[in-house]
C-alpha positions as CSV (number, residue, x, y, z in Angstrom):
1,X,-12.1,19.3,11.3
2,X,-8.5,18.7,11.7
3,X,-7.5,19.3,8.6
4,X,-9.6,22.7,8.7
5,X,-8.0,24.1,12.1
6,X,-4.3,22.9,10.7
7,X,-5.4,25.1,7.4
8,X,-6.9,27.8,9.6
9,X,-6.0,27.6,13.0
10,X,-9.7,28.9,13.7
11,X,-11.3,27.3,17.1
12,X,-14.1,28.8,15.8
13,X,-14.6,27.4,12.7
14,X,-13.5,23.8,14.2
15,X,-16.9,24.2,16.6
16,X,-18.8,25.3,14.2
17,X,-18.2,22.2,12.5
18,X,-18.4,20.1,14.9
19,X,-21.5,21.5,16.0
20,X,-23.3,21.6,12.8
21,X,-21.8,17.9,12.2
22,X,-23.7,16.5,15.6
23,X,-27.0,18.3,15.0
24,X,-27.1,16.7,11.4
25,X,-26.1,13.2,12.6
26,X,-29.0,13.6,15.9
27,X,-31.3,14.7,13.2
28,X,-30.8,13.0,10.5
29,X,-30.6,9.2,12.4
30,X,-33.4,6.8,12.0
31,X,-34.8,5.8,15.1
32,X,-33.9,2.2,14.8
33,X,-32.3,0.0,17.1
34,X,-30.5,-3.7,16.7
35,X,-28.7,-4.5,13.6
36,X,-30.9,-1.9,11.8
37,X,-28.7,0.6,13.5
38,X,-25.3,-1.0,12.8
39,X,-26.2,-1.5,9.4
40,X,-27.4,2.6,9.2
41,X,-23.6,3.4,11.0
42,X,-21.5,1.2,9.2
43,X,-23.1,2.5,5.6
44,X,-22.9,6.1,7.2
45,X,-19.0,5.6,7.7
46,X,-18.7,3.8,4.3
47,X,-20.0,6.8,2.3
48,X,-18.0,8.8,4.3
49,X,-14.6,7.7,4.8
50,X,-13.8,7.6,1.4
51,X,-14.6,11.6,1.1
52,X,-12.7,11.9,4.0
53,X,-9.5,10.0,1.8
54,X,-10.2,12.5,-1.7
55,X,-10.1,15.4,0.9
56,X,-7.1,14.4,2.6
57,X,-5.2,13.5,-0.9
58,X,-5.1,17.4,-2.0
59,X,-2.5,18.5,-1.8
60,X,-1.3,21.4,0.3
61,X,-0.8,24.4,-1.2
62,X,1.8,27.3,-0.7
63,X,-0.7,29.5,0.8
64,X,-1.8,27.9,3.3
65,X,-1.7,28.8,6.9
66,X,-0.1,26.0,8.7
67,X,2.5,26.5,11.3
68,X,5.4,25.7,10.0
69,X,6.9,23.6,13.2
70,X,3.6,21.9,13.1
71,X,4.2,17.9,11.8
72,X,3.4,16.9,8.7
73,X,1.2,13.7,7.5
74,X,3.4,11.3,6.1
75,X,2.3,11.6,2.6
């Protein structure tokens, strides 16, 4: 969502994200409870950090909207 609003500088579009993104997860989680649940989380952030990191490694490109005395990731 960061990386969307830094592109973008939509509020909008950030909320609509993050929106979308906590219906899914309330939906989409099995009611479990114990170590059933930390084993559902911890796979859950497995599958998706690693998107997160292929996302995050393209690189920016000339058009994009960020501000330019925004700070920029180390890369």
């Amino acid at each position: 969502m960061t990386l969307v609003y830094d592109r973008t500088e939509s509020l909008l579009l950030g909320m609509l994200m993050h929106g979308s993104l906590t219906a899914t997860v309330l939906i989409m989680t099995p009611s479990v409870t114990g170590v059933a649940l930390l084993a559902y989380g911890l796979s859950f952030a497995a599958g998706t950090w690693p998107v997160i990191g292929l996302l995050r490694r393209q690189p920016v490109t000339a058009g994009d909207r960020r501000r330019p005395d925004a700070p920029h990731a180390p890369a």
